[in-house]
C-alpha positions as CSV (number, residue, x, y, z in Angstrom):
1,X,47.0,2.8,-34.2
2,X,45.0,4.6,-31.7
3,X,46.2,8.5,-31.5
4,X,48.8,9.3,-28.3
5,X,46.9,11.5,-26.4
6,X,48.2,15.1,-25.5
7,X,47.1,15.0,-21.6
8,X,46.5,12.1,-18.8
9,X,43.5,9.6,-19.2
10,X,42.0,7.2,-18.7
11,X,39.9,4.9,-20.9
12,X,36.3,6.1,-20.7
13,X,36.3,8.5,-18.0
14,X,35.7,12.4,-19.0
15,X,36.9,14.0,-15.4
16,X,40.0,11.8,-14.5
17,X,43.2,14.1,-13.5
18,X,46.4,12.9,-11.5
19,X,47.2,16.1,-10.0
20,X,43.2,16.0,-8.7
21,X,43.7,12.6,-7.9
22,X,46.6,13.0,-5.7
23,X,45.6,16.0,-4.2
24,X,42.2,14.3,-3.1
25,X,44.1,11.4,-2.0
26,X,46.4,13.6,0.5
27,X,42.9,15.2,1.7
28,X,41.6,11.6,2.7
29,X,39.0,12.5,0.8
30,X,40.2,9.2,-1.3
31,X,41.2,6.3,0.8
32,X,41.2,2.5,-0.2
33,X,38.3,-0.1,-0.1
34,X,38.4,-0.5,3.4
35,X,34.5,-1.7,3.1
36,X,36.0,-4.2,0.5
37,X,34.1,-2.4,-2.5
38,X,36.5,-2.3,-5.2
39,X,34.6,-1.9,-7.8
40,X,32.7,1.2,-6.5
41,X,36.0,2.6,-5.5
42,X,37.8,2.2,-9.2
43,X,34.5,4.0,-10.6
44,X,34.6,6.7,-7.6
45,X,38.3,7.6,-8.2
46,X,38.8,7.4,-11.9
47,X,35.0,8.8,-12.5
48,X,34.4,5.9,-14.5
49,X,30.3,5.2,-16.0
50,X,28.3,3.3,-13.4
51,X,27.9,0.3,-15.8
52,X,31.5,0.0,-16.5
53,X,32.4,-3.3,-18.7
54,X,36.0,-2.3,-19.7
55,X,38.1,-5.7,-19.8
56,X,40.4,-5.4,-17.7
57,X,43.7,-8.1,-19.4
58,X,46.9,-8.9,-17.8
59,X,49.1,-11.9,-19.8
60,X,46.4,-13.9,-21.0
61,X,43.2,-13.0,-18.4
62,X,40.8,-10.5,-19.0
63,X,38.0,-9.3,-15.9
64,X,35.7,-7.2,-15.6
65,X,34.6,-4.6,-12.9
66,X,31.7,-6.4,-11.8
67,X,33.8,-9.8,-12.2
68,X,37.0,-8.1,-10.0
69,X,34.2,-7.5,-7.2
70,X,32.7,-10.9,-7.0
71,X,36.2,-12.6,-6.6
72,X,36.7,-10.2,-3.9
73,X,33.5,-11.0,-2.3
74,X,34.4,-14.9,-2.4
75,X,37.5,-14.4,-0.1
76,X,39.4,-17.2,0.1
77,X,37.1,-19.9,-1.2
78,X,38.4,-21.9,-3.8
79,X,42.0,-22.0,-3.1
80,X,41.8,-17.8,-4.3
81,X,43.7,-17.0,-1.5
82,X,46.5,-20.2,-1.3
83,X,49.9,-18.1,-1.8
84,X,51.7,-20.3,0.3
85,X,52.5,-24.2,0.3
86,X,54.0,-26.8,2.1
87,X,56.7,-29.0,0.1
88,X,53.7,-31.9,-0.5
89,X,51.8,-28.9,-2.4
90,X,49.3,-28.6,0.3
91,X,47.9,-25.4,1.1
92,X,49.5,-24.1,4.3
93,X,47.5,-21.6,6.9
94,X,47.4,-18.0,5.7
95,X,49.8,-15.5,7.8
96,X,47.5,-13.7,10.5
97,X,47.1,-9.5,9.8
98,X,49.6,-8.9,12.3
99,X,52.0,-10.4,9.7
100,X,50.8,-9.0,6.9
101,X,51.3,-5.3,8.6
102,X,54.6,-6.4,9.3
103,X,55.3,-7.2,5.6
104,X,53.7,-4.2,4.1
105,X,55.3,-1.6,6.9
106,X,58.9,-2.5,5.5
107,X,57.7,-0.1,2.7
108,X,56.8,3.2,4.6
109,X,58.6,6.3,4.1
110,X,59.1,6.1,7.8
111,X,60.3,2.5,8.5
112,X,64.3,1.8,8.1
113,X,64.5,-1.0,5.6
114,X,67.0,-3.2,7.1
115,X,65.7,-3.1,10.4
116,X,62.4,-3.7,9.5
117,X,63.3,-6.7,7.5
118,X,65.7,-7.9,10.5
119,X,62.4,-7.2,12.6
120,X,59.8,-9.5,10.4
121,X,62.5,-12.4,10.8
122,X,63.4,-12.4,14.9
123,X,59.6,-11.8,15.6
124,X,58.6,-14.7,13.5
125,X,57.8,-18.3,14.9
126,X,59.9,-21.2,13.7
127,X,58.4,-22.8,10.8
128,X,56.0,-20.0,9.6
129,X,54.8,-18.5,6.8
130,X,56.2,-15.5,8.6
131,X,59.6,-17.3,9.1
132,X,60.1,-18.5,5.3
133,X,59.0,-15.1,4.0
134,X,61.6,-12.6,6.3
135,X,64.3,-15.4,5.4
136,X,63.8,-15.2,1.4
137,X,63.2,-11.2,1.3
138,X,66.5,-11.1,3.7
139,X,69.0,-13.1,1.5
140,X,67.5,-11.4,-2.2
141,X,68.6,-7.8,0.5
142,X,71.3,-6.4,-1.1
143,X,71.2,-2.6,0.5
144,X,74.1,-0.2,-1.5
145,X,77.8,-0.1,0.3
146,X,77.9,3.4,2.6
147,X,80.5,5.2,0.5
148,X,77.9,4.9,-2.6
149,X,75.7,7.8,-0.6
150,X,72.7,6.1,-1.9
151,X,71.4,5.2,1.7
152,X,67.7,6.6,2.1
153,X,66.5,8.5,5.3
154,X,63.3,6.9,5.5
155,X,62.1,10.1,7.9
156,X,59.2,11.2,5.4
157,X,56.3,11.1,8.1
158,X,53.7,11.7,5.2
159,X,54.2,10.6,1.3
160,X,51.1,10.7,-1.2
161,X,51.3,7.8,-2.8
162,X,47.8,6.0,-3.9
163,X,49.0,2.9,-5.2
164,X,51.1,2.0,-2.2
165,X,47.9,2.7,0.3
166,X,46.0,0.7,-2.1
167,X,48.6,-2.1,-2.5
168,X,48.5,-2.5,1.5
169,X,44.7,-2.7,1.7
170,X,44.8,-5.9,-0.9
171,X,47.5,-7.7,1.0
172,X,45.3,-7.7,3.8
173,X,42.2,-8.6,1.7
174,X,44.2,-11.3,0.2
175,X,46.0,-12.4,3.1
176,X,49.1,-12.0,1.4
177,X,52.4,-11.2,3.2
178,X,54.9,-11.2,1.1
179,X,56.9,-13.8,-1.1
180,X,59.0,-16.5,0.3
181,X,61.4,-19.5,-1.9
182,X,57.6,-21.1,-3.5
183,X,56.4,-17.9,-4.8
184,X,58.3,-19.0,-7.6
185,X,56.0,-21.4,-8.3
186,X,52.6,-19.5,-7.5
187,X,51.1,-19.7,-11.0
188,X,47.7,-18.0,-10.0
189,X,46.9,-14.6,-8.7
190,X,44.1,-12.3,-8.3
191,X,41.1,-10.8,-10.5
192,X,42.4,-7.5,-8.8
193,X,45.5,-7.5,-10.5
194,X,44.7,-6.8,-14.2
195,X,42.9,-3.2,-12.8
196,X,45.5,-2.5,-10.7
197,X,47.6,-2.6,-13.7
198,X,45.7,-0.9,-16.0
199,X,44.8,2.3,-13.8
200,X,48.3,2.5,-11.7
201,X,51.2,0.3,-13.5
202,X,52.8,-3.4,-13.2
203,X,54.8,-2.6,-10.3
204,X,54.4,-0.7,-7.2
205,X,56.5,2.3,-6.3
206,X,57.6,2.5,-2.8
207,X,59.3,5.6,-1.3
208,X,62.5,4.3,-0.7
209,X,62.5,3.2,-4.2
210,X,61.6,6.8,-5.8
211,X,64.2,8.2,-3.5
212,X,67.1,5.7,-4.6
213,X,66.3,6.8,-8.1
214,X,66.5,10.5,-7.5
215,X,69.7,9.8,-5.8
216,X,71.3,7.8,-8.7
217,X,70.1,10.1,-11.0
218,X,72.4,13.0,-9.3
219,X,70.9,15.5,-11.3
220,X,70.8,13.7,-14.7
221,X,67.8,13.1,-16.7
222,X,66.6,9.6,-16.2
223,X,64.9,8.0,-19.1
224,X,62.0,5.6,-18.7
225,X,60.9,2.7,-20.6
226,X,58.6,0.0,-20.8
227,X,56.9,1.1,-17.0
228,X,53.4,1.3,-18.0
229,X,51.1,3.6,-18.2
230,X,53.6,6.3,-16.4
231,X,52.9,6.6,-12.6
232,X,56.1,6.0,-11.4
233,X,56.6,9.0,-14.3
234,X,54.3,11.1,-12.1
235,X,55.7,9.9,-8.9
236,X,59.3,11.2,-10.1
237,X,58.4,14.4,-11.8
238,X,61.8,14.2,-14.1
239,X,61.0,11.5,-16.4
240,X,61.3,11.2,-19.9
241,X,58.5,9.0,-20.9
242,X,59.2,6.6,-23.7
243,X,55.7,5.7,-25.5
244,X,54.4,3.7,-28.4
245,X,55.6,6.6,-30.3
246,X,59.1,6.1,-29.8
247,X,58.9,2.2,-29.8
248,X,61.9,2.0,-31.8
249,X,64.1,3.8,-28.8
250,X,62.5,0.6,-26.6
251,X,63.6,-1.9,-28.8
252,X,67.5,-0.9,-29.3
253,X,69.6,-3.2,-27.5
254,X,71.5,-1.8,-24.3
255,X,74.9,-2.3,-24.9
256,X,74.8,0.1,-28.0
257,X,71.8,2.1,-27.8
258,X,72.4,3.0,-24.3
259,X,74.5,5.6,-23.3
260,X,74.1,6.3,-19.8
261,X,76.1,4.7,-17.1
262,X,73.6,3.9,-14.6
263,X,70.1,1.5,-15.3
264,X,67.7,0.8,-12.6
265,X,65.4,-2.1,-13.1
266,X,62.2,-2.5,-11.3
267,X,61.4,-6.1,-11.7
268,X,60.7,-10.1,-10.4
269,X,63.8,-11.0,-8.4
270,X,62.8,-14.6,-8.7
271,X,62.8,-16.6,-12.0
272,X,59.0,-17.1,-12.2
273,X,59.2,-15.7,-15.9
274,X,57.2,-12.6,-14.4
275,X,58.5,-9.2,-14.9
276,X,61.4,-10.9,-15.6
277,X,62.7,-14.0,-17.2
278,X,61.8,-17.5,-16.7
279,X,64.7,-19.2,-16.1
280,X,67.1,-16.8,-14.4
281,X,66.8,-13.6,-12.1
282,X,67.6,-10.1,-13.6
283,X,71.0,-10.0,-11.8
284,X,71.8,-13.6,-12.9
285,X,71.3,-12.2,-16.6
286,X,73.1,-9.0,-16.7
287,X,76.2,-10.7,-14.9
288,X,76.1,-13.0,-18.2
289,X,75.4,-10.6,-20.6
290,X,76.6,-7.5,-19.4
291,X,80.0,-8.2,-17.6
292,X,80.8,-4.4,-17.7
293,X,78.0,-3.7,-15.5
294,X,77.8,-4.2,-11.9
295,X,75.3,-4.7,-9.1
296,X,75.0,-1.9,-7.1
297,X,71.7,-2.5,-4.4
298,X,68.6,-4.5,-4.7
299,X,65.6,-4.1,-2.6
300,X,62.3,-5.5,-2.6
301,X,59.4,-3.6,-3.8
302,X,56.3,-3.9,-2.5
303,X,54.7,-7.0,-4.3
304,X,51.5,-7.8,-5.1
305,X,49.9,-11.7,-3.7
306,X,52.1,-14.4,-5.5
307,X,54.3,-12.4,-6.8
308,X,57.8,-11.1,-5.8
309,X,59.6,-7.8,-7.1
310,X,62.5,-6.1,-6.3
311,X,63.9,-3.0,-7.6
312,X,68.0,-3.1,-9.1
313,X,70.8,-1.0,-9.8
314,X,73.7,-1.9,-11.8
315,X,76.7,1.1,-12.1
316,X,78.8,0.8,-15.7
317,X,82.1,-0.2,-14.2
318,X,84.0,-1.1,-11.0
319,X,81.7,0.7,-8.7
320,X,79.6,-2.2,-7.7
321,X,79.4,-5.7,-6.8
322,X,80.1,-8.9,-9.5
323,X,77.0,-11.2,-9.2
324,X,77.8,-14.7,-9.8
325,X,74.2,-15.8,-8.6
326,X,71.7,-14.9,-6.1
327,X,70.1,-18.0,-5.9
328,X,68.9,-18.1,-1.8
């Protein structure tokens, strides 16, 4: 087993820092791929060697770099960019960039959640891409009660946050805005995905998800497990990281290992089997399993094309809401 390092890397670069990252990032002097050069920007940003040939490996794929780049560069040929289909399984026109900004604005530190999900649905036309996606995202919206006092301001004007600004760009490249009922059934994705993973973590933070989870918290120390490589760690500055170290603490069952009264579950709120399980939603599961825990809010995250995450919180006791199913 390899050794856990003492500081932040990443694999083969000798300059890579998050607090220089971020900080460069909040300068602009970082900014997404908006000449659609992925590659170069990875090795840019993380200081990686020119000829990089890491493989990149997510489930079963594995990409490289220079492999990423060249599915970028073919677009949508190929069916690479069919997130969406009709009921016969044919392909159905991909949502214009209008839409997409729609979708991905939902997630700004500056957008109210609810409205903005009422806003993607009234603006939509009938039958859309647009139409199916605000109508799925709006009946998985379970925003906390008012007396729980974990309503967000969403006032923040200006929120470092690299992986969120990345996230945005690729929806547009991918012509991805956002999942509706079929995602469930999306079975491909994109050579993108296994380097976003590797150099940021499976799921993306958005503010309004930090920000619920320093609210839950309340002051307590918040323990992480099984999110990766640790950005959303970074992103919360009062984490307890759980690592390969500690694997044993990862692998003790909830109900008697844990002790805390709160869990908050970043995952697929779909039963595609991703993030999540295959044949039921996280919700559907801890209602089964953990009676004594209740649903307390679940918003989406901001998810990457074909997929569909939302982030959960389930209260020990009578604090929350009993889910029988949330099956749209």
């Amino acid at each position: 087993m390899p050794a856990i390092p003492n500081k932040p890397q990443t694999e083969d670069s000798t300059t890579f820092s998050p607090d220089a990252y971020f900080e460069a990032w909040s300068k602009e002097e970082y900014t997404p791929p908006y000449d659609n050069d992925f590659r170069k920007f990875i090795i840019k940003t993380f200081g990686l060697p020119f000829r990089d040939d890491y493989g990149y490996m997510a489930q079963s794929a594995e990409v490289t770099l220079l492999q990423a780049q060249t599915y970028v560069e073919w677009g949508a040929q190929g069916n690479l960019h069919a997130w969406y289909r009709d009921d016969e399984g044919v392909v159905r026109e991909p949502p214009p960039a209008t839409d997409v900004a729609a979708y991905t604005d939902i997630f700004r530190p500056s957008t109210n959640t609810a409205k903005a999900l009422t806003a993607l649905s009234s603006n939509a036309k009938k039958g859309s891409v647009r139409a199916d996606i605000a109508k799925h995202l709006l009946a998985h919206y379970h925003p906390a009660s008012p007396d729980s006092k974990l309503a967000v301001s969403k006032s923040a004007k200006q929120h470092t946050n690299p992986y969120f600004d990345l996230w945005a760009w690729s929806c547009q490249n991918l012509e991805w805005a956002g999942p509706e009922e079929g995602t469930a059934k999306v079975k491909i994705s994109h050579a993108m995905l296994p380097v976003l993973y590797h150099h940021f973590g499976c799921i993306c933070p958005s503010y309004e998800a930090l920000e619920t989870i320093r609210l839950v918290a309340k002051g307590r120390r918040v323990l992480d497990l099984g999110s990766g490589n640790g950005y959303w760690t970074y992103m919360l500055r009062r984490m307890e990281p759980v690592g390969k170290k500690e694997k044993r603490v990862e692998v003790v069952a909830v109900d008697s290992g844990m002790k805390g009264t709160t869990i908050v579950c970043a995952g697929t709120q779909n039963a595609s089997g991703f993030t999540g399980f295959a044949k039921e939603t996280i919700a559907e599961w801890m209602a089964r399993e953990m009676p004594g825990w209740k649903r307390v809010l679940q918003m989406p995250l901001p998810s990457f094309a074909g997929k569909d995450e939302a982030l959960f919180v389930f209260e020990k006791g009578d604090g929350g809401e009993k889910v029988e199913s949330v099956t749209a």
